[in-house]
C-alpha positions as CSV (number, residue, x, y, z in Angstrom):
1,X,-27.5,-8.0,-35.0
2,X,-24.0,-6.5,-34.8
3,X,-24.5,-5.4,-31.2
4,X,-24.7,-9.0,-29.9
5,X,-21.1,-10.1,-32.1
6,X,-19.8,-7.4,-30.4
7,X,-21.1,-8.2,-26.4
8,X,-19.7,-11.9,-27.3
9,X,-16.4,-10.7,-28.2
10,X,-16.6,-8.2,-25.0
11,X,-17.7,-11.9,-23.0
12,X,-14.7,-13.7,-24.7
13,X,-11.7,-10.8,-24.0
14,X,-13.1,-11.3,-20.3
15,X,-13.2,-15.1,-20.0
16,X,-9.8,-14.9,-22.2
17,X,-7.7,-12.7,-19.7
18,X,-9.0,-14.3,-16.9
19,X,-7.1,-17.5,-17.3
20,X,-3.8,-15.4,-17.6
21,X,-4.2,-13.8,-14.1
22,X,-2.0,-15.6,-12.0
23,X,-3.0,-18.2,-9.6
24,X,-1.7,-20.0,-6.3
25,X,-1.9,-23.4,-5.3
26,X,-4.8,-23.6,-3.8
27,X,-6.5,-21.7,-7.2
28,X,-6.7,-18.2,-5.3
29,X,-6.0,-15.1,-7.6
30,X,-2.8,-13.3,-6.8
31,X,-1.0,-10.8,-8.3
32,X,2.7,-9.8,-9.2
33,X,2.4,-6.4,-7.8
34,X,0.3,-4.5,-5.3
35,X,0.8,-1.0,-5.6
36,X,1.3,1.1,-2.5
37,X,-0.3,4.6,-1.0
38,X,1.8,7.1,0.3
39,X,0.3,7.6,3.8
40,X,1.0,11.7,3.3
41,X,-0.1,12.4,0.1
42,X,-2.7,9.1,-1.0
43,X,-0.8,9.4,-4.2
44,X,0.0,5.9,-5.7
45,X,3.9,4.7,-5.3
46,X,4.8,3.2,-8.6
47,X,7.1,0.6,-9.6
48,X,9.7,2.9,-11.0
49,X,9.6,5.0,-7.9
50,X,13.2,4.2,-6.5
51,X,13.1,7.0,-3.7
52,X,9.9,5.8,-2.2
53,X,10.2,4.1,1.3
54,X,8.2,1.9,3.5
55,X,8.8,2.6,7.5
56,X,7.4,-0.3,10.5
57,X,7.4,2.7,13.4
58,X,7.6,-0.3,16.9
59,X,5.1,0.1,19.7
60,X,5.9,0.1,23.1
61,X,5.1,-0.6,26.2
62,X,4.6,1.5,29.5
63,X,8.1,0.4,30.1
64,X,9.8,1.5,26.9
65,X,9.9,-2.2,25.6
66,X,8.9,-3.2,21.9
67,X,5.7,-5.0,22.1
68,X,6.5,-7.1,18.7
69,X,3.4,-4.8,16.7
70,X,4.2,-2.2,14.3
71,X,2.5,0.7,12.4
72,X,3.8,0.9,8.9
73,X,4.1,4.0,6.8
74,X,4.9,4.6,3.0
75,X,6.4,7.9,2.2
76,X,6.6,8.7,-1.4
77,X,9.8,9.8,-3.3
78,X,8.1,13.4,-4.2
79,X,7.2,13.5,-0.6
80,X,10.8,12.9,0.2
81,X,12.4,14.8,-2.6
82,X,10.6,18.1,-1.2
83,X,12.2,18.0,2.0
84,X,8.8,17.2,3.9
85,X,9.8,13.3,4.8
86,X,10.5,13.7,8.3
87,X,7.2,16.7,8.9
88,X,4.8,13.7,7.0
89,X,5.9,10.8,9.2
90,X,6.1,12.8,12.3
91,X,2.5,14.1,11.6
92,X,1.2,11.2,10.6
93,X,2.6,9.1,13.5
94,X,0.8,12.1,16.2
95,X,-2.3,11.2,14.3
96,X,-2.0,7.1,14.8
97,X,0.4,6.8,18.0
98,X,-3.3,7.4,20.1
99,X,-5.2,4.8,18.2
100,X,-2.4,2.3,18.9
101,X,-2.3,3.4,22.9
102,X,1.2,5.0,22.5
103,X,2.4,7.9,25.0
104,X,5.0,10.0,24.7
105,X,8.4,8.8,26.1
């Protein structure tokens, strides 16, 4: 008997903190904040992480002109605090730059 008090109140907690999530106009959830994932490491970027930073890297065209599309990377502050900042992007953008048709220049 005290099983099914306790799956109601389960039911209710649900039902309750699903009116607080926040909607848009149309009635679509959204929320305030979307966590990020450093593209080196997969760790999650949290709020408080002030030296974190989000790079667009442009592509190009045959000719050297930007093409208006962009590959974005998120680089974590303990990526960047160890020095490795510039070895992560520069590995991770050998790994994409040939799924996004980019040559050398």
């Amino acid at each position: 008997a005290n099983s099914g008090g306790i799956h109601f109140y389960v039911n209710f907690t649900f039902v309750y903190f699903n009116f607080l999530k926040m909607r848009n106009d149309e009635g679509d959830m959204v929320d305030l904040y979307i966590p990020r994932k450093c593209s080196s490491t997969n760790r999650l970027i949290t709020a408080k992480d002030h030296a974190s930073v989000q790079l667009n890297v442009g592509h190009l065209d045959e000719h050297g002109v930007y093409t208006g599309q962009y590959t974005t990377f998120a680089l974590s502050g303990f990526v960047r605090s160890n020095g490795e900042g510039d070895a992560a992007l520069d590995r991770l953008w050998q790994k994409k730059k040939a799924e996004a048709g980019q040559s050398s220049f």
